[in-house]
Structures are given as structure tokens and as C-alpha cells.
TORLUM-698160 format. One record per residue: x, y, z of N, C-alpha, C, O in turn. Coordinates in steps of 0.02 Angstrom, whole numbers. Atoms other than C-alpha are relative to their C-alpha. Example, Ala and Ser with C-alpha at 12.3 -4.5 7.8 and 13.67 -1.06 7.14 Angstrom:
TORLUM-698160
     n.xx     n.yy     n.zz    ca.xx    ca.yy    ca.zz     c.xx     c.yy     c.zz     o.xx     o.yy     o.zz
       45      -59        0      615     -225      390       45       60        0       97       59       33
      -42      -59       -3      684      -53      357      -39       55       37      -14      110       45
This chain:
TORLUM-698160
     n.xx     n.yy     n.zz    ca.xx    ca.yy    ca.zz     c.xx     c.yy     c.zz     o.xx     o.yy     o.zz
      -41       49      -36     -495      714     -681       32      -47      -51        7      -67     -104
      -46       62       41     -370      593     -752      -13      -92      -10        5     -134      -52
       14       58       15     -437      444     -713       55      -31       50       99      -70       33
      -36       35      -52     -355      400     -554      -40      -43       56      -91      -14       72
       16       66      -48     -407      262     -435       45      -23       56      105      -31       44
      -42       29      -53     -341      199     -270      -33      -95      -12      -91     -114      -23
        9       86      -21     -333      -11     -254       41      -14       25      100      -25       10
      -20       48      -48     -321      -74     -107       -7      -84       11      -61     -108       28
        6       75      -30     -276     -274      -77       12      -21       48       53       -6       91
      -17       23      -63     -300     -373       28      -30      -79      -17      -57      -95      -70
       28       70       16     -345     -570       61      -14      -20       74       -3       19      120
       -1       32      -72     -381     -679      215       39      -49       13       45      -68       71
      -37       45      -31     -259     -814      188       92       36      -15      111       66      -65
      -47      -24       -1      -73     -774      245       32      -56       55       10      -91      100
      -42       73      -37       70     -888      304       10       14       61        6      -32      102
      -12      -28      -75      111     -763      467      -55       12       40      -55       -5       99
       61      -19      -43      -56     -702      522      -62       -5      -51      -75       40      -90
       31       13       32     -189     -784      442      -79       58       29      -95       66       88
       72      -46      -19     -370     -654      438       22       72       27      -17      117       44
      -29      -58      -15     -255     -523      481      -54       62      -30      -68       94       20
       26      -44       19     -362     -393      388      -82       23       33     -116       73       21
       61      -27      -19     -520     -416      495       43       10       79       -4       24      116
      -30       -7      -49     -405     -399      652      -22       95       35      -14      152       13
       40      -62      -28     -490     -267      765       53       56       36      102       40       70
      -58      -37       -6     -401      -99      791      -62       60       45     -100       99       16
       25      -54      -21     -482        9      919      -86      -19        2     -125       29        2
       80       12       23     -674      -91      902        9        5      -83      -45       -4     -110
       30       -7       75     -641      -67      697       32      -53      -29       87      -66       -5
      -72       43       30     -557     -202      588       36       53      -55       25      106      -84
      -42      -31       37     -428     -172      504       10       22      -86       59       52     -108
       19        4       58     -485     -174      326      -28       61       -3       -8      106      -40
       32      -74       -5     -602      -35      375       42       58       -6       44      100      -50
      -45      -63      -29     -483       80      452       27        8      -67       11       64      -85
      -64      -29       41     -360       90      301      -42       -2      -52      -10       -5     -105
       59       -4       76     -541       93      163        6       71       28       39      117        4
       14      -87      -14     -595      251      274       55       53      -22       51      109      -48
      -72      -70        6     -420      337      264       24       22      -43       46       79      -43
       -6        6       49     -385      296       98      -54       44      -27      -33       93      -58
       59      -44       20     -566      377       54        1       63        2      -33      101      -32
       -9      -67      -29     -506      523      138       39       51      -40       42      112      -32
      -51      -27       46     -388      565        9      -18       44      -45      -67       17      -70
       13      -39       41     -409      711     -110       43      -38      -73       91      -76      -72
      -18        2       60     -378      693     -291      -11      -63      -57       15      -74     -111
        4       81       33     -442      516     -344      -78        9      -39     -124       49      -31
       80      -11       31     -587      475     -460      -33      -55       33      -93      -66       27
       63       37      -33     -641      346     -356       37      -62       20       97      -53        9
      -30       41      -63     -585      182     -249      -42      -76       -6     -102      -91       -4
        1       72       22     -564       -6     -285        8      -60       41       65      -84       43
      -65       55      -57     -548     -155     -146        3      -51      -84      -27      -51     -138
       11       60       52     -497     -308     -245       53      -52       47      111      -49       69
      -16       65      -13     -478     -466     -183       13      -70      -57       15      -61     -118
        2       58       53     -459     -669     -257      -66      -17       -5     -108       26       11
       58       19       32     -599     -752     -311      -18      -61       69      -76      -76       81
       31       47      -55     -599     -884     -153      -38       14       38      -31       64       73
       48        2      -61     -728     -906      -51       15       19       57      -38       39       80
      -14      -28      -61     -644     -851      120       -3       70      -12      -22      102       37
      -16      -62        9     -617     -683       45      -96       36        7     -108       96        7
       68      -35       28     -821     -653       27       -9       64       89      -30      120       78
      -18      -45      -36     -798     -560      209       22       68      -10       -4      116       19
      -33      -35      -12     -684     -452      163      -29       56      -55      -22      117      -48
       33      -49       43     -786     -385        0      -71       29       33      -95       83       16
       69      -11      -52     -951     -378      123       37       64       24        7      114        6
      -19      -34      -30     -844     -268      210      -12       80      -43      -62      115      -51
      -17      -26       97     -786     -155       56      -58       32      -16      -70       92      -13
       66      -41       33     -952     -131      -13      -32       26       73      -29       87       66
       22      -32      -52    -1030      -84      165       31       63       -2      -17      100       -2
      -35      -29       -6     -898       54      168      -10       58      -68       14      115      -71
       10      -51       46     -969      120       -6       60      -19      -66       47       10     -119
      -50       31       55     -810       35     -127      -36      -41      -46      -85      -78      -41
       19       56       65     -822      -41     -292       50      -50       28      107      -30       42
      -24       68       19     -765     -222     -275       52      -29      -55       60       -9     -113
       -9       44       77     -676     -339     -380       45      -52       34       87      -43       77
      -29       70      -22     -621     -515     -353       41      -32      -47        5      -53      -92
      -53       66       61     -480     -624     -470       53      -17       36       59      -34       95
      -58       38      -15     -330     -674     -463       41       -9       60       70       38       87
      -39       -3      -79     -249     -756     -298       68        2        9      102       20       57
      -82        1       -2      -84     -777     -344       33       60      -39       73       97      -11
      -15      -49       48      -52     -661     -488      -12       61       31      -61       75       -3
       19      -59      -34      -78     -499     -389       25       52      -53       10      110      -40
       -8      -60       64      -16     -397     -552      -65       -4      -18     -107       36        1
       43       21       37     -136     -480     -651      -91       57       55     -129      102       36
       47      -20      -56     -269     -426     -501       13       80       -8      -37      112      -21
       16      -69        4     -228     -251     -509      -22       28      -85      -71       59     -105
       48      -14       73     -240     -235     -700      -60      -19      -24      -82        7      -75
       62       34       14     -397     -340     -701      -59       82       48     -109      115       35
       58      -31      -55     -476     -232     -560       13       89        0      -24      126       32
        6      -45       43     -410      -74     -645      -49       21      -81      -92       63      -92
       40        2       75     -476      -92     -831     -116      -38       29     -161      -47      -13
       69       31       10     -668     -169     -745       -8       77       28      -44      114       -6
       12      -83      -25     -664       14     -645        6       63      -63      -15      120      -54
      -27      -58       41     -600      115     -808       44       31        7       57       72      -37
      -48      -43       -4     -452      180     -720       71       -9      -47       88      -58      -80
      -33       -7       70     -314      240     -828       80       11       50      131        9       17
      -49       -6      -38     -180      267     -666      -29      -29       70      -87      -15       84
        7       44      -64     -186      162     -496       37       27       60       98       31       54
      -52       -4      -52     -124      212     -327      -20      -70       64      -63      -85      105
      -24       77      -22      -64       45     -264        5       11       89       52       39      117
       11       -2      -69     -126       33      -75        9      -88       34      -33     -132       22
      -14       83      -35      -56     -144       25      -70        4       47      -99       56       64
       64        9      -55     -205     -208      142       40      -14       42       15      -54       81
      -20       20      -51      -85     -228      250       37       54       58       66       50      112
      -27      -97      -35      -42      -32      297      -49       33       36      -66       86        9
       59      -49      -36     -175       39      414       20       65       -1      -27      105       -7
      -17      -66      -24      -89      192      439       33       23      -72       75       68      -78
      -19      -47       85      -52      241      253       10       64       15      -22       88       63
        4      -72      -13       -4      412      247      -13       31      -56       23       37     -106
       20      -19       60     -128      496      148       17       58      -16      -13       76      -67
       -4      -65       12      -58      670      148       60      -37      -41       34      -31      -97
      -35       31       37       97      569       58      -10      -14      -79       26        5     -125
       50       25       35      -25      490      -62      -29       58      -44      -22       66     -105
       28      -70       61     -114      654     -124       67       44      -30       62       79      -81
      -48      -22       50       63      716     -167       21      -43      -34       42      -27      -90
      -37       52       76      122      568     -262      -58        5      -57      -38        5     -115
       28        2       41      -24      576     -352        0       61      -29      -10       65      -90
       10      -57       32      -22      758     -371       63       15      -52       52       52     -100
      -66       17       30      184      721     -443      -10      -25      -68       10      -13     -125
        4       66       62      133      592     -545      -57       22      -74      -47        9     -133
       27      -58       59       -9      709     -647       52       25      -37       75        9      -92
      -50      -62       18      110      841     -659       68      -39      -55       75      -19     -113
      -50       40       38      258      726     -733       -8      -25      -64       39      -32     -105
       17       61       22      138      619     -834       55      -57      -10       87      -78      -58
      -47       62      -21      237      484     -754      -37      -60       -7      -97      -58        3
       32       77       -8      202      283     -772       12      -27       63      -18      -77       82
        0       18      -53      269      276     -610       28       57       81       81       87       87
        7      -50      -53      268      382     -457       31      -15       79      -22      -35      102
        6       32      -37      336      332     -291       60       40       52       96       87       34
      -74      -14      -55      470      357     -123       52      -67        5       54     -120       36
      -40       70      -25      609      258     -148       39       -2       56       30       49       89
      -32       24      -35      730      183      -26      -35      -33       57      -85      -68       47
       19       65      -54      707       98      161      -59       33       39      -83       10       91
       73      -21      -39      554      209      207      -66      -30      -27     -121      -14       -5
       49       54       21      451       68       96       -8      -41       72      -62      -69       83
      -11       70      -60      502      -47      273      -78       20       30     -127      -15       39
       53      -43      -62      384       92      376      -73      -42       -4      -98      -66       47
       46       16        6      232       28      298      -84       53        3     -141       47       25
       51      -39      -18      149      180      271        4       42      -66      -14      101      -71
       18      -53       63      166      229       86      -41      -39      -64      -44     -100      -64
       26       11       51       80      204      -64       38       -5      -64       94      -31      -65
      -30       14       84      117      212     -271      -36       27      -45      -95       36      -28
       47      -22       73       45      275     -433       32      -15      -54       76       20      -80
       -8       38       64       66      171     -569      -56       14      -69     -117       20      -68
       81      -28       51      -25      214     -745       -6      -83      -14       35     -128       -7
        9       86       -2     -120       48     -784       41      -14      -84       58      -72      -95
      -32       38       66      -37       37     -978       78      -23       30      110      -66        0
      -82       40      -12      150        6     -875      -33      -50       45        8      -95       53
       21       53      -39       41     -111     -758       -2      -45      -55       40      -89      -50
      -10       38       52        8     -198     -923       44      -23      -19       51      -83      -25
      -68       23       35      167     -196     -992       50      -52       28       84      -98        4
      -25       39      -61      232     -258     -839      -13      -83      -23       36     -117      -37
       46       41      -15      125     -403     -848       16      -55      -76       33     -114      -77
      -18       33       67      149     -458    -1032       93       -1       -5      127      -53       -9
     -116        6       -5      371     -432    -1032       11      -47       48       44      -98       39
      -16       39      -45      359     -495     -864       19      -94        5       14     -132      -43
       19       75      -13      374     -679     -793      -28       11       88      -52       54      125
       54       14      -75      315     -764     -630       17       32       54      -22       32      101
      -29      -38      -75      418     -662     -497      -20       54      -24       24       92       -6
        8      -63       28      351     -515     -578      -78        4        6     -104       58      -10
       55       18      -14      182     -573     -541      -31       -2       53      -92      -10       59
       17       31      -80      181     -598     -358      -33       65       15      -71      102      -17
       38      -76      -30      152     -455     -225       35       38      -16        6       92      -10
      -33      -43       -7      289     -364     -261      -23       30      -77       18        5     -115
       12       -5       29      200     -281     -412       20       37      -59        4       31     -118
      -56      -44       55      337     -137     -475       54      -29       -1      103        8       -6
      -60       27      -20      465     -275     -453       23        6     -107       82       24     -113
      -16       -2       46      475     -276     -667       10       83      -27       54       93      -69
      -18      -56       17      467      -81     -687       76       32       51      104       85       40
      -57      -11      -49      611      -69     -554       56      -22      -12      110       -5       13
      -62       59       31      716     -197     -645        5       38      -89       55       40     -124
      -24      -49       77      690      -89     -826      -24       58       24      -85       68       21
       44      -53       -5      673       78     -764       22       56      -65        7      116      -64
       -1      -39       79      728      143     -956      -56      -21      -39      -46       -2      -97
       33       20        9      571       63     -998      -53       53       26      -90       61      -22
        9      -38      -15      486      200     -899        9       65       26       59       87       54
      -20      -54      -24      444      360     -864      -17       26       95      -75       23      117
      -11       16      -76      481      386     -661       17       66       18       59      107       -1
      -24      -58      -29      455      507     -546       16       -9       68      -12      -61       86
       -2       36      -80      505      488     -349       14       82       50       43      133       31
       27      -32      -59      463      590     -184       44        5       39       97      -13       13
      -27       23      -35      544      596      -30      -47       16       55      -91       56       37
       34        2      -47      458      586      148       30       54       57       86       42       79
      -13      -61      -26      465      761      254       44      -27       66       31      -86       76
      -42       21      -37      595      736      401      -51      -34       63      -28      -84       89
       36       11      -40      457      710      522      -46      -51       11      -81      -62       60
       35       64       23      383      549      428       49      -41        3       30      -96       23
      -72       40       42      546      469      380       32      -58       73       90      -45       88
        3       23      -33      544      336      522       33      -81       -1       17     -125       39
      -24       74       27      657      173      433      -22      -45       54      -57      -91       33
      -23       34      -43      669       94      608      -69      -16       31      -80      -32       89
       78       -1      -50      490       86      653      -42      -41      -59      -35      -27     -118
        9       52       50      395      -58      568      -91       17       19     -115        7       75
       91      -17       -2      174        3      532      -25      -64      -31      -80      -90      -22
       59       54       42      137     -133      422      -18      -46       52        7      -48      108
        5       54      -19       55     -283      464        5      -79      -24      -28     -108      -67
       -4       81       19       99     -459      448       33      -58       35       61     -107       11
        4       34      -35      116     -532      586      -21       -9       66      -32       48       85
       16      -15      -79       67     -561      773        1       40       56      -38       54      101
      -28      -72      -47      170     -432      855      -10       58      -46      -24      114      -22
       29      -59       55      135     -322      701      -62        2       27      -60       28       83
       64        0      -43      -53     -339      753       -6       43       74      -28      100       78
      -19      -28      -34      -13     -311      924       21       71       24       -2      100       72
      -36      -88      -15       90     -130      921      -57       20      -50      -93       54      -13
       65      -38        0      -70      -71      797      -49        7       49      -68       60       72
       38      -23      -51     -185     -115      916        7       48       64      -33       89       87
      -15      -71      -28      -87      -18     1034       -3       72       15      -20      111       58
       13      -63       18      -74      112      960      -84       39      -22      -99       99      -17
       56      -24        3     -245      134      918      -34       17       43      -69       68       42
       18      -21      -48     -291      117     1072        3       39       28      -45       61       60
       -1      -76      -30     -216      264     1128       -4       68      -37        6      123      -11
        1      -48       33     -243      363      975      -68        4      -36      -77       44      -81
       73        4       52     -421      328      906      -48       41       37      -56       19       93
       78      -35      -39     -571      439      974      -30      -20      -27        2      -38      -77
       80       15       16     -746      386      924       27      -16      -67       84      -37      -75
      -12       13       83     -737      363      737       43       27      -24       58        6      -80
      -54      -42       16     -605      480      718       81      -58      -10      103      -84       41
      -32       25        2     -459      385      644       87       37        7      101       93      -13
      -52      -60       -6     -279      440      684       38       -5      -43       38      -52      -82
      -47      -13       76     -144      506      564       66      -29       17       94      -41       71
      -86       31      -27       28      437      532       38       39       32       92       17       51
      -64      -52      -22      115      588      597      -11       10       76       27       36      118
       19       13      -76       -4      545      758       45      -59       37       81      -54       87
      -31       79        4       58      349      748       86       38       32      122       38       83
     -105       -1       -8      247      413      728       17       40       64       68       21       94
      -19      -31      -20      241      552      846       -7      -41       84       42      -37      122
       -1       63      -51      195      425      994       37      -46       15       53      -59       73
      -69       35        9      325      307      938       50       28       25       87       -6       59
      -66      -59        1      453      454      953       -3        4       92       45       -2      129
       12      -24      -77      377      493     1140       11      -93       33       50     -100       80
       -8       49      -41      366      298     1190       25      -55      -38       -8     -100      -64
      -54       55       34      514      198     1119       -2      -76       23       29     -117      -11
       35       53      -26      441       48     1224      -58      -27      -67      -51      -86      -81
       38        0       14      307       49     1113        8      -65      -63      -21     -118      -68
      -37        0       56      417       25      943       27      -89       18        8     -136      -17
      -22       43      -28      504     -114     1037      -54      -74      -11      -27     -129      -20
       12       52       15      368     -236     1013      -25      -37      -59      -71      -78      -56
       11       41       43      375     -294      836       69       26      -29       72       27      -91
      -60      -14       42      564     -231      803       43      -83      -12       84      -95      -56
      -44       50       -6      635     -394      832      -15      -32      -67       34      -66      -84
       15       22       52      536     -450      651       48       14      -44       90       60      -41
      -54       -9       65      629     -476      495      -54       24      -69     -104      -11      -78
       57       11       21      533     -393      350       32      -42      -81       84      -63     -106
        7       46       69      490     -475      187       38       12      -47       37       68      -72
      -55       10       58      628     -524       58      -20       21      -61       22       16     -106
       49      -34       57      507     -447      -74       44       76       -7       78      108      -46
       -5      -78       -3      520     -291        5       85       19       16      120       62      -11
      -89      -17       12      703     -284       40       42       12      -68       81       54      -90
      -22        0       96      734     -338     -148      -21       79      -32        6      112      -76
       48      -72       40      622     -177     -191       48       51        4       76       74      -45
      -66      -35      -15      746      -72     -105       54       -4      -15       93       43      -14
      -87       23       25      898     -145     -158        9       21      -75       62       30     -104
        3      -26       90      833      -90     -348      -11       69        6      -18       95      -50
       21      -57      -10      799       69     -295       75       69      -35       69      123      -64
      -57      -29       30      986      132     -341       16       21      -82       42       67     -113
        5       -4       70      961       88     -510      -40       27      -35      -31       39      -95
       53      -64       35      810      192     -542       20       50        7        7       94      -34
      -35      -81      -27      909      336     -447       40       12      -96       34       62     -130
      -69       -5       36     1046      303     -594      -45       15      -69      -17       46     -113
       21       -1       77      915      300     -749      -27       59       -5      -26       88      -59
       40      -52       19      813      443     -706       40       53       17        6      105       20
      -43      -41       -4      963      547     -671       38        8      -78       83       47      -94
      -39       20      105     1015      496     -884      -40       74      -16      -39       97      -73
């Protein structure tokens, strides 16, 4: 194995939906659901939560380690800093960058970016354009461009948006990118969570898609959406995060370098 790792973040304080991550989806919180699914994944050497170092967060690592995860707690603001910290204490040598805020990740997605991103030996791996909105993909970053990142960078390069400096030099790396099978590819349909009515349409949906411990797949999620357009309807009216719009909007310019 290569020395791949999934890290997932997450925190408890947030300006829209504060504790959002223990937010119950079906009897499970939500932290759970997207450790298990993530776990589920073929091809990883092994699986990272990482949180800040504050005291509200000690929940969310209780959680984490119950679930069988290595831990790791630092930095609250710096969320680069946090993944290279909570990379290099694990040994991993490539990261697939999981938001705590995606229950429905799509891990069949996930085991091909990572399986891409071997194959390439790429520093960065990913699906660009507006199917980042969906809230249901991942990343594979090797941790020496997480570094690099981190030292070139400055403070907007620091935040959540964590490939916001490899996206802005992508002649700086080597980049490989995916695309999402016609049947995933859902722009208009918003999975993440981060806010109230985000909350809301998961629990929904879980509700009608969870059996016993059995967690359901995104292609379950979407294909429900597709059958009850009501459904979709209650968290479209959100605007999402100016992070993530920016992400997309750079996305042209990686098209243009790795086409050189």
C-alpha cells in the first residue's frame, strides 16, 4: 500500500448549525454515519477523524474512537495546518480529504479517485466543476503538496477551503481529475450539511432509506430525489458557501494547465 489515509473533519462550533455533526440521521448521528461509510471504502491504509483542540469537540473524538478511528485534535482555524498535522502523526504519505459535513460521500467515487491518483502519481486528485455543490465527493491530496501548500501559502489558504492554494498554482502540481457517471452528476441537489434545512432533507431521507444498520448509498439518496422532487425542494432555496463557489470558479484554470 501507498500510504493512503482518509481524514475526515469535523467540529461542533458553526455559525449556521451549531453541533450539526451529532445531529441524528435515522437514530445515528451524523458523524457516525459518514465514519462507517467512509470505512467502507476499499483501498486506504487506514482512517483519521481530526478535530481542534477545544474542549466542545471532546464528543465528537469519543465518538471517532468508539467507531474504531485514530484521532487527532489541533488546529481550529488553520484547517490546512490540521490536515498536515493529523497526516504526518498517522504516517500518511497521501490524504483523501473527507468534509464532516457530507453524510452521503460517495464512496464508490472515492475508491476511484484514489485508485486515479496511485496510477498518475498525482499530488492532487479530484472532480472538478459544480458537482463539488452536491456534497458528496471527496479528494486525494499527497501530504508533501499539503505541505507546500501550507508554507507558499497565506491565511485564505489556510481556512476550510484547503486546495484553495494548489487550485490557484496548478503548474505547481501534478493533477489528475475524474468526472461523476451521468447517474451521480446531480448540480441542483444540495447533500451537504450546514444548515437547518440541510439537516432536515438528510433526516428525510434517511428516514426513508436507512434499514437497521444498513446505511444507504448516494445513488440510493439521488435516486429518491429524482422520484420525489418535493423532497429536493426543502433546502434548495440555500445559497452555498463563497469558499466553495470560489473553488469552482478556479476550476477552469486547472482544466487549462493540465491540458499544457
Amino acid at each position: 500500500m501507498n500510504g493512503t489515509w482518509a481524514v475526515v473533519t469535523a467540529r461542533m462550533g458553526s455559525t449556521r448549525r451549531p453541533g450539526k455533526a451529532l445531529a441524528e440521521l435515522a437514530g445515528t448521528p451524523l458523524l457516525e454515519v459518514l465514519l462507517r461509510r467512509v470505512a467502507a471504502a476499499r483501498g486506504l491504509d487506514g482512517f483519521v477523524f481530526a478535530t481542534s483542540t477545544r474542549p466542545e469537540n471532546e464528543p465528537l473524538l469519543a465518538l471517532a474512537r468508539r467507531c474504531g478511528w485514530e484521532t487527532f485534535a489541533g488546529d481550529e482555524d488553520d484547517v490546512l495546518k490540521r490536515h498536515v498535522d493529523a497526516a504526518n502523526a498517522v504516517g500518511a504519505r497521501h490524504v483523501v480529504r473527507v468534509t464532516g459535513d457530507n453524510p452521503l460521500t460517495c464512496v464508490e467515487t472515492l475508491e476511484r479517485l484514489v485508485a486515479l491518483h496511485a496510477e498518475g502519481h498525482a499530488d492532487y486528485t479530484y472532480v472538478p466543476g459544480d458537482a463539488l455543490l452536491m456534497g458528496i465527493l471527496s479528494e486525494v491530496i499527497s501530504v508533501s503538496a499539503l505541505e507546500r501548500s501550507w508554507q507558499r501559502g497565506d491565511g485564505r489558504h489556510r481556512s476550510e477551503l484547503v486546495t484553495l492554494y494548489i487550485k490557484e498554482h496548478p503548474d505547481e502540481f501534478r493533477i489528475a481529475t475524474a468526472e461523476l457517471p451521468p447517474e451521480l452528476y446531480r448540480p441542483a441537489y444540495r447533500l451537504t450539511v450546514d444548515e437547518e434545512d440541510d439537516v432536515r432533507l438528510m433526516q428525510a431521507l434517511f428516514e426513508r432509506l436507512a434499514v437497521g444498520r444498513r446505511l444507504p448509498s448516494t445513488r440510493e439518496a439521488i435516486a429518491l430525489l429524482d422520484a420525489s422532487p418535493a423532497l429536493a425542494e426543502i433546502n434548495a432555496h440555500l445559497q452555498h458557501k463563497a469558499a466553495n463557489l470560489r473553488s469552482v470558479a478556479l476550476d477552469a484554470g486547472v482544466a487549462a494547465a493540465t491540458r499544457k
